[in-house]
VEXLUM-722539 format. One record per atom (N, C-alpha, C): residue number from 0; x, y, z; atom name; residue in one letter; chain. Coordinates in Angstrom, 2 decimals, always signed. Layout:
BEGIN
+-----+---------+---------+---------+----+----+----+
|   i |      px |      py |      pz | at | aa | ch |
+-----+---------+---------+---------+----+----+----+
| NUM |       X |       Y |       Z | CA |  a |  A |
...
+-----+---------+---------+---------+----+----+----+
//
This chain:
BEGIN
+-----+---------+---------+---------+----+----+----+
|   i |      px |      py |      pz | at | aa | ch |
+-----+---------+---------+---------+----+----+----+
|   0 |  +87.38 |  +87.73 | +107.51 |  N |  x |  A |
|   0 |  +88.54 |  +88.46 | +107.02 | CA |  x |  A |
|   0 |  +88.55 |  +89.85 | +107.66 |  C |  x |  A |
|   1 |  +89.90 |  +90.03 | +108.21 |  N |  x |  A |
|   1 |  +89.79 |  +91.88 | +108.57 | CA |  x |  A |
|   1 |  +89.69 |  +92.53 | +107.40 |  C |  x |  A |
|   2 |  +89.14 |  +94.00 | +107.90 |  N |  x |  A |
|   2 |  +89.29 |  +94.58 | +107.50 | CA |  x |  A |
|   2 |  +90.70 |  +95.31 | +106.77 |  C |  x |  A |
|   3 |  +91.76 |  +95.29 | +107.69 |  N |  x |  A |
|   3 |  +92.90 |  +95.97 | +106.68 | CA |  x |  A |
|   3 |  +93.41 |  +94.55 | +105.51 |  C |  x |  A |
|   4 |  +93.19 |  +93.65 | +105.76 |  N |  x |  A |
|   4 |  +93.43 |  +92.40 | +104.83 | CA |  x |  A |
|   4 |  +92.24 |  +92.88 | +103.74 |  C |  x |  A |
|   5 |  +91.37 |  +93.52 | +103.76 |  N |  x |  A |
|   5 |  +90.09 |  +93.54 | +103.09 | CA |  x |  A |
|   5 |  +90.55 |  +94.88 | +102.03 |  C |  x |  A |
|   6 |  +90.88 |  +95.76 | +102.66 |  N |  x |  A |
|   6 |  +91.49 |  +97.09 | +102.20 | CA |  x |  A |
|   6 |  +92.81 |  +96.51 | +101.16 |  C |  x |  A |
|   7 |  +93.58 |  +95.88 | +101.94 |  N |  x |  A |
|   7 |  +94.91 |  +96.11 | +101.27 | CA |  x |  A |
|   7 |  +94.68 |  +94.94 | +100.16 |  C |  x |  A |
|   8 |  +93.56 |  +93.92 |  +99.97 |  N |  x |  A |
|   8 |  +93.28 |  +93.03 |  +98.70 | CA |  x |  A |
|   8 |  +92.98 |  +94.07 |  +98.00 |  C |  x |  A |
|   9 |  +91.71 |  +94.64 |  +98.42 |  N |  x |  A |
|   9 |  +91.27 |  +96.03 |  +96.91 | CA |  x |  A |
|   9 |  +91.82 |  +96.56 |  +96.67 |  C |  x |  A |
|  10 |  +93.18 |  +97.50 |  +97.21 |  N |  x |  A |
|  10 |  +94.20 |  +97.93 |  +96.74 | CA |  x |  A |
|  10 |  +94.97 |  +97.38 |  +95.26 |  C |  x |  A |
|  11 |  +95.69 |  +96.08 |  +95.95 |  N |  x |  A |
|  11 |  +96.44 |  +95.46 |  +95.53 | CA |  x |  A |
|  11 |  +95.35 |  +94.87 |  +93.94 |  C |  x |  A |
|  12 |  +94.35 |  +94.72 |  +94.02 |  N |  x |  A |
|  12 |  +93.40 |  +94.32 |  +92.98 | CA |  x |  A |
|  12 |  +93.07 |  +95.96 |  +92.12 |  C |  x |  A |
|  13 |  +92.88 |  +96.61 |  +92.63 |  N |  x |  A |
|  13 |  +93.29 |  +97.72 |  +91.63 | CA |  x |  A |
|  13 |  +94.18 |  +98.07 |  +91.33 |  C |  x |  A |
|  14 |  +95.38 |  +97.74 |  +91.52 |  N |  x |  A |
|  14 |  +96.65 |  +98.32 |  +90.86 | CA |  x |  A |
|  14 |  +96.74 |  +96.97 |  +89.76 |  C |  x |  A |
|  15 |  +95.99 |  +95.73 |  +89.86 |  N |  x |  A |
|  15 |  +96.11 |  +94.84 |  +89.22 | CA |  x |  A |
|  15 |  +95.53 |  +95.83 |  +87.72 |  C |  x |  A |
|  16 |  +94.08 |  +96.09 |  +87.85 |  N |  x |  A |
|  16 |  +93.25 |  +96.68 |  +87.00 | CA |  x |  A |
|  16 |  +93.95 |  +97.39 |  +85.97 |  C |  x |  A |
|  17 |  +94.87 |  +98.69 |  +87.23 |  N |  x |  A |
|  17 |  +95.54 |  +99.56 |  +86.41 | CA |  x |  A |
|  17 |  +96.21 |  +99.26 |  +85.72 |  C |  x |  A |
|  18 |  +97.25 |  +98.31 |  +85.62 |  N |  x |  A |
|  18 |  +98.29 |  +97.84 |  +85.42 | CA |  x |  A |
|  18 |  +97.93 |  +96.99 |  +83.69 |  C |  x |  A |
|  19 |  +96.88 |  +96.30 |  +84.00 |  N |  x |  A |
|  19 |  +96.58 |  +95.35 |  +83.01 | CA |  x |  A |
|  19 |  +95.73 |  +96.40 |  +81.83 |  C |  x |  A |
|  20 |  +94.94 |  +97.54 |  +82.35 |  N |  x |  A |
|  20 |  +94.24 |  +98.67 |  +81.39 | CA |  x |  A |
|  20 |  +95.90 |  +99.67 |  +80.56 |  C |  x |  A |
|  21 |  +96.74 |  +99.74 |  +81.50 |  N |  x |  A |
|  21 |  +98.10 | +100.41 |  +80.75 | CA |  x |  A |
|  21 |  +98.48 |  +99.56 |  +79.60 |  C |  x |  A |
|  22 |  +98.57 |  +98.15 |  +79.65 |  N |  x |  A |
|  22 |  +98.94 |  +97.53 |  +78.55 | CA |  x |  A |
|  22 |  +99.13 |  +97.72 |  +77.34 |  C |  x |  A |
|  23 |  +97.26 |  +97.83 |  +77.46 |  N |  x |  A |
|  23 |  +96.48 |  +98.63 |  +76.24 | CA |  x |  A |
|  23 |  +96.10 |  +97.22 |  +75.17 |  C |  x |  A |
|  24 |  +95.82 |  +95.91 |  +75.91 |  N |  x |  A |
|  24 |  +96.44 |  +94.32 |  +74.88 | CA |  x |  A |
|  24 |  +94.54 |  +94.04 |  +75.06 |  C |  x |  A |
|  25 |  +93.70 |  +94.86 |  +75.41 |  N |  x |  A |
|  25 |  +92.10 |  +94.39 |  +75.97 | CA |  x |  A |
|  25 |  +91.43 |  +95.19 |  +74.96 |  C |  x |  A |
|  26 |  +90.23 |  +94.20 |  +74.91 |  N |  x |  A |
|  26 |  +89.09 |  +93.96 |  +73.87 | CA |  x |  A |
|  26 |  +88.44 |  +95.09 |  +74.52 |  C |  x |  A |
|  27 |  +87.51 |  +95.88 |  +74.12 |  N |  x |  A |
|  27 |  +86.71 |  +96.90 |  +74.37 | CA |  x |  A |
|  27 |  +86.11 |  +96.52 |  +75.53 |  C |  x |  A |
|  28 |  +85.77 |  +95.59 |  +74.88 |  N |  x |  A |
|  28 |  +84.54 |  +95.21 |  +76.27 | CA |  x |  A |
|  28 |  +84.94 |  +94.45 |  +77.64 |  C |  x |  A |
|  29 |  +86.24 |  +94.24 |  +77.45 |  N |  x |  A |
|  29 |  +86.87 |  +93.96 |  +78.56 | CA |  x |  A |
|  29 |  +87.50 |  +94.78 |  +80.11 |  C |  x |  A |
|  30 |  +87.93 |  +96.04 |  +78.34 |  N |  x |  A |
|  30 |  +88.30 |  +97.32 |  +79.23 | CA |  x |  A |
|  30 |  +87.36 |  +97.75 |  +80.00 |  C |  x |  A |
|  31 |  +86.21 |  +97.73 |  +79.25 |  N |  x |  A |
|  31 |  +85.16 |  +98.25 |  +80.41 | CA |  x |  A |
|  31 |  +84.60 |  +97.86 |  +81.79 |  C |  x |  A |
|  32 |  +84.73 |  +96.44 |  +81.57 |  N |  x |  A |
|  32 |  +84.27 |  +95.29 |  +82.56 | CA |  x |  A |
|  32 |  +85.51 |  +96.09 |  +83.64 |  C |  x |  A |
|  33 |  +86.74 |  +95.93 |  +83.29 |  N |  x |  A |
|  33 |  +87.79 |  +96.44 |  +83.82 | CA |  x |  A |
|  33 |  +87.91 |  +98.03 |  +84.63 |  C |  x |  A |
|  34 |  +87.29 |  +98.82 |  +83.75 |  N |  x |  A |
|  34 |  +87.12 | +100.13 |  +84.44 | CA |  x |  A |
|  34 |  +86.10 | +100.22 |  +85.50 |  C |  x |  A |
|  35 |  +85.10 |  +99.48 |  +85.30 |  N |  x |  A |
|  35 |  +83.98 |  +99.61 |  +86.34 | CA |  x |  A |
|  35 |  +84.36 |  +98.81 |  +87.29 |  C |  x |  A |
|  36 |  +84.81 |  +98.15 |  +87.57 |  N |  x |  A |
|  36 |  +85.58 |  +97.67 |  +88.43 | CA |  x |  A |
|  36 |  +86.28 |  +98.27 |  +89.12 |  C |  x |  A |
|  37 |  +87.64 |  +98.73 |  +88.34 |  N |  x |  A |
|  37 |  +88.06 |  +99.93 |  +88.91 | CA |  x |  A |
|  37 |  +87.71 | +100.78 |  +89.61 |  C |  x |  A |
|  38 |  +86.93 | +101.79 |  +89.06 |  N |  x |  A |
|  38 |  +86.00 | +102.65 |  +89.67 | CA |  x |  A |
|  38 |  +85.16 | +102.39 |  +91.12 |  C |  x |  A |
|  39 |  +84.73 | +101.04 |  +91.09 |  N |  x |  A |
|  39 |  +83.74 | +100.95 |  +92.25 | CA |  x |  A |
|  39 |  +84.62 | +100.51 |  +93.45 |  C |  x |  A |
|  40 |  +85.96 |  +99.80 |  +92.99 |  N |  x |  A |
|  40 |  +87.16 |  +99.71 |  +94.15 | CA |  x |  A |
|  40 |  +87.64 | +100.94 |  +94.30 |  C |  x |  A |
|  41 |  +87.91 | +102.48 |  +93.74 |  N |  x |  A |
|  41 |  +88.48 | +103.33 |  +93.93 | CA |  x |  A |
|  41 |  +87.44 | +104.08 |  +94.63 |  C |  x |  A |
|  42 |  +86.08 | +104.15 |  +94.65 |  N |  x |  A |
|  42 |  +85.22 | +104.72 |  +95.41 | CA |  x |  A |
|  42 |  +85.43 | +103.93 |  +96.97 |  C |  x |  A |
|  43 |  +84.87 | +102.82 |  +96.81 |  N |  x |  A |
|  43 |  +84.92 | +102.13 |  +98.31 | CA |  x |  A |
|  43 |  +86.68 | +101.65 |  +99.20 |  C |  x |  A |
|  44 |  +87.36 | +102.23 |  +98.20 |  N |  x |  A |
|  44 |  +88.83 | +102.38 |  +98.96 | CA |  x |  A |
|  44 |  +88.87 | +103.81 |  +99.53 |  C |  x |  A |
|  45 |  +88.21 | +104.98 |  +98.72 |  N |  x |  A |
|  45 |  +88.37 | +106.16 |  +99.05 | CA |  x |  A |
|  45 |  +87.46 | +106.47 | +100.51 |  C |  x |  A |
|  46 |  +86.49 | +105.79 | +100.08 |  N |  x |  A |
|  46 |  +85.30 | +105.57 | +101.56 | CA |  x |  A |
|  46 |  +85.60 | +105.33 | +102.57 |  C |  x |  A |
|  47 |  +86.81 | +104.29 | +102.43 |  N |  x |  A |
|  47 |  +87.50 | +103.20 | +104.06 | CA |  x |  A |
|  47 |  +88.30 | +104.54 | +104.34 |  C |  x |  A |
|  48 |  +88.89 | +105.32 | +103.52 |  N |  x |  A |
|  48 |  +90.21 | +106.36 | +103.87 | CA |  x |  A |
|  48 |  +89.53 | +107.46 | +105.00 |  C |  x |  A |
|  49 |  +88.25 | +107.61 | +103.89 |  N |  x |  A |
|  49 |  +87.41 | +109.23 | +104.67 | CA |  x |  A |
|  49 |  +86.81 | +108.62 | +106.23 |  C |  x |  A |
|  50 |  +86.68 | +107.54 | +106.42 |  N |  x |  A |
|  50 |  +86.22 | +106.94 | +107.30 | CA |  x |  A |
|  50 |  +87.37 | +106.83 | +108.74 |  C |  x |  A |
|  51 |  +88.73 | +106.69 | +107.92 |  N |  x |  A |
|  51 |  +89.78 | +106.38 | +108.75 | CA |  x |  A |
|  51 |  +90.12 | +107.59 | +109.34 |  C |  x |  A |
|  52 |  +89.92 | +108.81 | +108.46 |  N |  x |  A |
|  52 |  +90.74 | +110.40 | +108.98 | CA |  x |  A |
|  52 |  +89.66 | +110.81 | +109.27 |  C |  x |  A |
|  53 |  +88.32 | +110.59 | +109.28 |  N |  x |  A |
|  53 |  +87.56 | +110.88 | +110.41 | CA |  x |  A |
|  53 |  +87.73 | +110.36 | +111.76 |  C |  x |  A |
|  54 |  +87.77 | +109.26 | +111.91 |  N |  x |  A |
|  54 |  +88.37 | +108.60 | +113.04 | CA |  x |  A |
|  54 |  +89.35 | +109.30 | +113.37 |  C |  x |  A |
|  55 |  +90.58 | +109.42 | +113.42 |  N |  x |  A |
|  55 |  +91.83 | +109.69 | +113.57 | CA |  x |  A |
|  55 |  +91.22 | +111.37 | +114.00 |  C |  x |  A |
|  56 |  +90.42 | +112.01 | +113.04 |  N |  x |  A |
|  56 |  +90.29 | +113.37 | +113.82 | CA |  x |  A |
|  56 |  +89.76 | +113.49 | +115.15 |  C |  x |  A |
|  57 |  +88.52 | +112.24 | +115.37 |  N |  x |  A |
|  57 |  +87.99 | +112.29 | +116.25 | CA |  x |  A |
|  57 |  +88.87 | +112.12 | +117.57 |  C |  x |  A |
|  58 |  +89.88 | +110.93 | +117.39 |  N |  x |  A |
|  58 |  +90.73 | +110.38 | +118.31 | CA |  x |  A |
|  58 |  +91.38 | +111.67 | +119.07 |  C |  x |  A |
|  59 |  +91.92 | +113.26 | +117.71 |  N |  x |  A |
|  59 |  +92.82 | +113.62 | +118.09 | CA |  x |  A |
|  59 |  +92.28 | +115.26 | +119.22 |  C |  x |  A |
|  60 |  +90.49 | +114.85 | +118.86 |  N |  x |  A |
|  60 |  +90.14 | +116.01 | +119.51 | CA |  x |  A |
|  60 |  +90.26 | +115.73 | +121.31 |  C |  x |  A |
|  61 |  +90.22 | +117.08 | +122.11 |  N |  x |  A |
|  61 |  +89.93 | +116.04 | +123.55 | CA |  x |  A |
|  61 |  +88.30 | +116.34 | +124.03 |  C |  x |  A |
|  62 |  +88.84 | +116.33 | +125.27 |  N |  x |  A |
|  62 |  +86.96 | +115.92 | +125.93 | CA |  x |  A |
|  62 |  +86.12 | +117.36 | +125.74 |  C |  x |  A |
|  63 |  +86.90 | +118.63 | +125.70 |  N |  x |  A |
|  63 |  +85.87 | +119.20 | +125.12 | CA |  x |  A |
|  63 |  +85.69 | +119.04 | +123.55 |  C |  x |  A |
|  64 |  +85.94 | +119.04 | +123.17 |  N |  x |  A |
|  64 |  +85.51 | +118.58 | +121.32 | CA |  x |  A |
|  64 |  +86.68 | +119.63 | +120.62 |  C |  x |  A |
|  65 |  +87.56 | +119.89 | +121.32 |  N |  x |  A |
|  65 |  +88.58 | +120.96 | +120.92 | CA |  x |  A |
|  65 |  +90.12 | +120.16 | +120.61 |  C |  x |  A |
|  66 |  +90.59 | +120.31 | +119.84 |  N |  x |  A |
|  66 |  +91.87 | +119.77 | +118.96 | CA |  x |  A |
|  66 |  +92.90 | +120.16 | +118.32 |  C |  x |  A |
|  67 |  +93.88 | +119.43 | +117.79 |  N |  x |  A |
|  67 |  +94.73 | +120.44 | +117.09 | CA |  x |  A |
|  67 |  +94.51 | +119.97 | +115.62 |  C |  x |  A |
|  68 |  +94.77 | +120.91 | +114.87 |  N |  x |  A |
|  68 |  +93.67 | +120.99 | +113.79 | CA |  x |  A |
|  68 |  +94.70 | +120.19 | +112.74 |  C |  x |  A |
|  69 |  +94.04 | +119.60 | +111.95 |  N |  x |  A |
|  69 |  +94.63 | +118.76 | +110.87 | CA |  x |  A |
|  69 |  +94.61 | +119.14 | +109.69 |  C |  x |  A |
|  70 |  +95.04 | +118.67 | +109.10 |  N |  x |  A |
|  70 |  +95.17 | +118.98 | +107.69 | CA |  x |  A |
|  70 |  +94.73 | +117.94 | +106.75 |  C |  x |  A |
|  71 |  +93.27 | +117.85 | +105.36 |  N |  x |  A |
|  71 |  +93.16 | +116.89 | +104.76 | CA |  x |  A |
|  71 |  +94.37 | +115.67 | +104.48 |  C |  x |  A |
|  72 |  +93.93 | +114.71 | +104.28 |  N |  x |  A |
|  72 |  +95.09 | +113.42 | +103.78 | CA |  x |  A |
|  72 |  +94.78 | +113.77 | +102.18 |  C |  x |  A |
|  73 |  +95.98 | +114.09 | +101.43 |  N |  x |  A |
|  73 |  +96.08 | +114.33 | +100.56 | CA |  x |  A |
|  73 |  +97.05 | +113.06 |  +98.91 |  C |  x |  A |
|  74 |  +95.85 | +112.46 |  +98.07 |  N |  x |  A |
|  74 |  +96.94 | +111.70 |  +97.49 | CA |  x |  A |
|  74 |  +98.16 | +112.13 |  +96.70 |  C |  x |  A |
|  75 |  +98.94 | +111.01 |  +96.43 |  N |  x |  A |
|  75 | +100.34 | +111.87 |  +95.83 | CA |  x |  A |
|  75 |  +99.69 | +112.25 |  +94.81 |  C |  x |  A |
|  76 |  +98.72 | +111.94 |  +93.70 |  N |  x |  A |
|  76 |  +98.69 | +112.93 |  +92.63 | CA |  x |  A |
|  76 |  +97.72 | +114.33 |  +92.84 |  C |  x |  A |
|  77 |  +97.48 | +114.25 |  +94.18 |  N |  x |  A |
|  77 |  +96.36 | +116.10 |  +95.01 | CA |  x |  A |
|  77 |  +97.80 | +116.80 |  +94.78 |  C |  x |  A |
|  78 |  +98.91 | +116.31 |  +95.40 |  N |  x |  A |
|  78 | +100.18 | +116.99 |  +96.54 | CA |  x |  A |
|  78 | +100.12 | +117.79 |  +95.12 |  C |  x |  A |
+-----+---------+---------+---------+----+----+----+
//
C-alpha cells in the first residue's frame, strides 16, 4: 500500500473516531478505546506532515543550502 493511500485511510479513520466520539451514544470504555486511537492516529498523521514540510523545505533550498524562507504549515484551528 502507498503511502498517501496509507495517510489518507488514517485521516479518513480519524474523522471516523471524531465523528462517532461527537455523538456522545458510547460506553465509557469505548470512548476511551476510541480516544487512544485517536490520539495515536493524530500523532503519526502529524509525523507524516512534519516529515513532508521538511522535505518540501529541503526541495526549496538550492545547492548552497540557501532558500526562500517559508513559513510553518499551519492547521485551520493554529490559523
Amino acid at each position: 500500500m502507498d503511502k498517501k493511500v496509507d495517510f489518507e485511510k488514517m485521516f479518513q479513520d480519524l474523522e471516523g473516531i471524531v465523528k462517532k466520539m461527537e455523538e456522545g451514544n458510547l460506553p465509557l470504555a469505548d470512548s476511551l478505546e476510541l480516544f487512544e486511537r485517536g490520539i495515536s492516529l493524530s500523532r503519526t498523521l502529524r509525523a507524516e506532515l512534519d516529515a513532508v514540510e521538511n522535505r518540501v523545505e529541503m526541495l526549496m533550498k538550492n545547492a548552497d543550502g540557501e532558500g526562500e524562507a517559508t513559513t510553518p504549515f499551519l492547521l485551520q484551528e493554529e490559523k
